[in-house]
C-alpha positions, 0 to 999 in steps of 0.5 A, a space after each residue: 872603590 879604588 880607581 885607576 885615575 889620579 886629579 891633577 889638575 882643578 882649575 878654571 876651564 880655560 887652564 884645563 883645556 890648554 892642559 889637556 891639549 898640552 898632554 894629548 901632544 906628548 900622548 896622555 888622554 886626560 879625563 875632565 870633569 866638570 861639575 857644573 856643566 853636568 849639573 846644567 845638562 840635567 837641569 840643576 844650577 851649580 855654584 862651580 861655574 868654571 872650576 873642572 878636574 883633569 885627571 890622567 891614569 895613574 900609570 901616567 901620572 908623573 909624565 903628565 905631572 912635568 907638563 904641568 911644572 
């Protein structure tokens, strides 16, 4: 299965917001992906508290990438 996103970003949840608040300025919407907070919406403990992915479409990966360095 191929997919049209691409991670750019796996830190601490804090990072990542401010990252994607920083890509929705310049018109890149992020998808973020939180493990934890999914596993503890359906009732399951998890050992990654705080780390998420930020993953943008591949289109618009390297405008999201000068954002980031």
């Amino acid at each position: 299965m191929t997919s049209n996103y691409k991670k750019i970003f796996t830190g601490d949840s804090l990072k990542a917001k401010l990252l994607v608040a920083r890509l929705h300025e310049i018109g890149i919407e992020a998808v973020v992906k939180d493990e934890a907070e999914s596993a503890r919406l359906a009732g399951f403990a998890s050992s990654m508290l705080g780390q998420v992915d930020v993953y943008v479409h591949k289109d618009e990966e390297e405008k999201a990438l000068t954002v980031i360095y």
